[in-house]
N, C-alpha and C positions, 0 to 999 in steps of 0.2 A: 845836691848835684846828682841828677841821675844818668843811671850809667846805660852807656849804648854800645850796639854791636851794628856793623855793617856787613850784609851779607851778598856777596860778589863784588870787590875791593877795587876790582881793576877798569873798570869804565868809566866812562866822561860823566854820570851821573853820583858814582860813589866820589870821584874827585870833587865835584862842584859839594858834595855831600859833608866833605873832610876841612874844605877850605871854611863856610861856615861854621860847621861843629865846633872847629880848632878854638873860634872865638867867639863862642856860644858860651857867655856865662853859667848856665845850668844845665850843661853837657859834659861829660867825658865818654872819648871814645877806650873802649878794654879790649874790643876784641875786633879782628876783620877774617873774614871770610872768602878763600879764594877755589872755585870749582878745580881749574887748570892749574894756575900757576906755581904751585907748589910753596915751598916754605921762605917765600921770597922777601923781604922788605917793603912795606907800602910805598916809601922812596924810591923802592928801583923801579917800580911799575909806573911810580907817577914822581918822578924826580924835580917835581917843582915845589913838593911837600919837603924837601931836605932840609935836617934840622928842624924840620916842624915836629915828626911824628917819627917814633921809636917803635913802631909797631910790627909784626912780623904777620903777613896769611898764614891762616889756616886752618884745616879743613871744618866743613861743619858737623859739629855736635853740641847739642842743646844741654845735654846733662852739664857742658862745660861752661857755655853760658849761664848758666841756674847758679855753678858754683863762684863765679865773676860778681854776679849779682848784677848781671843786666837786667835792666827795667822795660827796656824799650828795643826792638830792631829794626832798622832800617834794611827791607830786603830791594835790592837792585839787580836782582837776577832775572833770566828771561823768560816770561811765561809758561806754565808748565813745574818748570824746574821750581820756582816762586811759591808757589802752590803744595808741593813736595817737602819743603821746608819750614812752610809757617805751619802746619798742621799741628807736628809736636812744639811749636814755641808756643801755641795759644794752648796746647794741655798741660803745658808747665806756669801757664798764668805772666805770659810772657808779652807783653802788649807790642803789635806790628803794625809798621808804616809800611804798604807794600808797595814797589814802584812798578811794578810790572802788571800786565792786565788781566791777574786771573782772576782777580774778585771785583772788575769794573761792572760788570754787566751780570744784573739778580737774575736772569733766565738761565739757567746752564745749557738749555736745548740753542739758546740766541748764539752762548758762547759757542757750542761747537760747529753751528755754522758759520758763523764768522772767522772761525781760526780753524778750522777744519781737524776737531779732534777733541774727544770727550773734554769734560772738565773735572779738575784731579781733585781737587777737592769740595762737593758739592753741602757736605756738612758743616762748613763752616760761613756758606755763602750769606745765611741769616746773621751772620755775626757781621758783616761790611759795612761799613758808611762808607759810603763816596764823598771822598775827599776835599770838596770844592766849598770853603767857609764861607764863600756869599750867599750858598744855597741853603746848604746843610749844615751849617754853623751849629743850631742848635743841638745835633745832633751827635758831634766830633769829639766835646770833653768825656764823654763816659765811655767812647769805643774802645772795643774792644784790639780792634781789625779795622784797619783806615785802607782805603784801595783809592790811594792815591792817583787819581785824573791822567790822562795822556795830555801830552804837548798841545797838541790840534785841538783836542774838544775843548779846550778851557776858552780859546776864540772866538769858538761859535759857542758855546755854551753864555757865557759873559755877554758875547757882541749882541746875542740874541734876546738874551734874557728878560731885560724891561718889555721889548713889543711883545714876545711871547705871556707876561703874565698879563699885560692888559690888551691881551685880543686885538691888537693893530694891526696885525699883519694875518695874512695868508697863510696857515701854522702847516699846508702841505706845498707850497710852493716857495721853499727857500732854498737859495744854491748860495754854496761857502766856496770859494777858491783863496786857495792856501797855498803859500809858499815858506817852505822849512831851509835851513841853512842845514849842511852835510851832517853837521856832529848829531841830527836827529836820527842818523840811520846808527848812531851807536859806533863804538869803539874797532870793533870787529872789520877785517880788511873783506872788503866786494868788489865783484865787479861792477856796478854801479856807482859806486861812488871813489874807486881808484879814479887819483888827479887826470889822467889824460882823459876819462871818460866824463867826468864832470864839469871839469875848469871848462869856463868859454861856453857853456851852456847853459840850457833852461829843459824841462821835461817835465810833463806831467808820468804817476805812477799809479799803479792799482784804481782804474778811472772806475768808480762804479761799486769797486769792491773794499774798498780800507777798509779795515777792519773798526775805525776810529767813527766810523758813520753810526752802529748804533749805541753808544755809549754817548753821542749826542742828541740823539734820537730819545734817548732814555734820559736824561736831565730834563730837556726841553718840555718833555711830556710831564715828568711831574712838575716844573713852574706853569705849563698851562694850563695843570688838567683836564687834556686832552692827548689823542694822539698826534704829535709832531713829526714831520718828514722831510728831509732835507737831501739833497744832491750838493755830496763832500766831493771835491778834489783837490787831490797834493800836489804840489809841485817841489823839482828840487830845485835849489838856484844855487848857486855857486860860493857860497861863503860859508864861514866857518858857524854860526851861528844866528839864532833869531829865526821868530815866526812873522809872517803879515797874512790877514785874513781880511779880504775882502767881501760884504755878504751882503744877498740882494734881495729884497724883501717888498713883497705886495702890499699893500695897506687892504685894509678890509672895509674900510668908511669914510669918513672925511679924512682927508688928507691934515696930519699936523704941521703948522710950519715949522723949520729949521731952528726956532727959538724953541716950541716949543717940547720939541723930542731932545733937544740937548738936555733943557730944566727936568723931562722926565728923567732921562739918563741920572743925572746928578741926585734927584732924589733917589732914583731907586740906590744909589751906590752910594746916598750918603755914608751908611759908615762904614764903608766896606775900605781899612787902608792900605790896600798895594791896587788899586780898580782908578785909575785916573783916568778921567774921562776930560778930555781936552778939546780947545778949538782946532789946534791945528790938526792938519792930517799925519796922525804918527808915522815915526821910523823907527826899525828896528834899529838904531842904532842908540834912541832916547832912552830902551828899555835894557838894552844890553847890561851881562851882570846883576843885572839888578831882580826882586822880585814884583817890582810893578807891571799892572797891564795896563797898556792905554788904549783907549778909543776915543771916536769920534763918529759923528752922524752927519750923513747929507742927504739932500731929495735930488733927485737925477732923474727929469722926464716921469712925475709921478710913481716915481720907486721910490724907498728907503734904503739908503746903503749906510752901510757900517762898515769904517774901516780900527783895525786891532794889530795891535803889535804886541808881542812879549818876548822874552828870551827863552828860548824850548830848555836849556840847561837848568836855568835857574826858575822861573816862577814856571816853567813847563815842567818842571822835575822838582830838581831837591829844594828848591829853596820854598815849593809851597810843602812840600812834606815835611820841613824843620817849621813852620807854620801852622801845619797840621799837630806837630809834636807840642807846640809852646801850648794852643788851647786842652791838647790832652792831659798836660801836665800842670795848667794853673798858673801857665805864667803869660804875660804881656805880648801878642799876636805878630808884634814885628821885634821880640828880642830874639839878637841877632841874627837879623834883616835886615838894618838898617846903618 
């Protein structure tokens, strides 16, 4: 049983986090960690766990974790602050699933133009695997430091991935439009996403600028070896959850047919198990709760499109970083996953 810590208790990511762990055979949760909250109940902050979990926040300190005999932490904090806290857990030999995005991106000069502000821990960036087991599978059981993937790029990163390794497409003329369900803007009350400003509507945000473009830009590039370049846009849409990724892709040569690029799809994903690649055109409703991503391929007027559904909570978040956790630790890729 190895023992874990979660750290920043009270968000839709540490919940979706708590609800697997609970009934993760080769899990125990010991400790949670809350920035705010103070010495509150995991129950009172997420009252859907009552009866589940006896657990109380509180603050972080690693020497207290060392003396718990956590193995593992699951950090869900928000960029910056993420960074600030795995530092002394990897000098205590303390192995970290990070869900926030300070170790996505191996440039730190990339990082701080994208998020506008140094990057807090630049010493530890050689210790990262990017967390995406289709890609980097090999690379996931001995890490150190996993910097677990954003919602969006796993989309485009997956949707894209077979054309980008066999050179079928256009590797600088792809456009991804995305649409997220609210709970991706996190737990935290906005104006944006307050119900009168949302319900009943559609918006595109940060057209140009996500932060999430080059963290796809940077997977893409190493399946192609090349540089990759895409035009990301989000949208918000009005539901509680779920991604859909629409992506629009040039062919570079002969045009494959529709039979064809499904068979690639499939082989490239043969063993990949939460990557279903299907005939029909998914819904985020197929993938909901769950940690599958599905796609699909079509030809549209000599394009390639690919359409991608996933649940941003779970296989966008925690339920690939307990994924992430089971190959760290030796055990079975969908135990409890599934």
């Amino acid at each position: 049983m190895t023992k874990i810590a979660i750290l920043g208790g009270t968000g839709y990511t540490a919940l979706e986090l708590f609800k697997i762990l609970l009934r993760h055979p080769a899990a125990e949760i010991v400790a949670v960690t809350s920035r705010q909250e103070g010495n509150i109940a995991v129950a009172e902050s997420h009252p859907s766990l009552a009866g589940r979990i006896d657990l109380r926040m509180e603050p972080f300190d690693p020497d207290q974790l060392v003396k718990r005999g956590v193995e593992c932490v699951f950090g869900c904090l928000p960029h910056g602050a993420g960074a600030a806290a795995i530092a002394p857990l990897l000098e205590r030999r303390i192995r970290v699933i990070d869900l926030s995005a300070d170790y996505r991106l191996r440039d730190p000069a990339s990082f701080a133009r994208w998020y506008g502000e140094p990057h807090h821990d630049t010493a530890n960036l050689k210790h990262a695997v990017y967390g995406l087991p289709e890609i980097y599978g090999k690379q996931i059981p001995a890490a150190r430091l996993i910097a677990n993937p954003g919602c969006y790029p796993q989309t485009g990163i997956l949707g894209l991935a077979p054309l980008a390794a066999h050179k079928l497409v256009n590797l600088r003329d792809l456009i991804l439009d995305s649409k997220s369900g609210v709970s991706g803007a996190g737990r935290t009350p906005k104006l944006a996403t307050h119900f009168p400003e949302c319900n009943e509507s559609v918006t595109a945000y940060n057209v140009g600028t996500h932060r999430h473009t080059p963290e796809i830009e940077q997977a893409l590039s190493d399946v192609a070896g090349e540089m990759v370049e895409v035009i990301f846009t989000p949208h918000l849409i009005p539901m509680d959850r779920g991604i859909f990724t629409s992506i629009y892709a040039t062919p570079t040569g002969t045009l494959p047919s529709p039979a064809e690029l499904m068979q690639l799809y499939r082989e490239y994903y043969r063993n990949a198990r939460f990557v279903r690649v299907v005939e029909n055109i998914p819904a985020t409703k197929d993938s909901a709760h769950t940690n599958f991503i599905d796609m699909t391929v079509r030809i549209v007027r000599g394009k390639i499109v690919v359409l991608v559904a996933e649940d941003n909570l779970v296989r966008g978040a925690s339920g690939l970083a307990v994924q992430n956790f089971n190959l760290m630790f030796g055990l079975a890729e969908t135990t409890g996953l599934l």
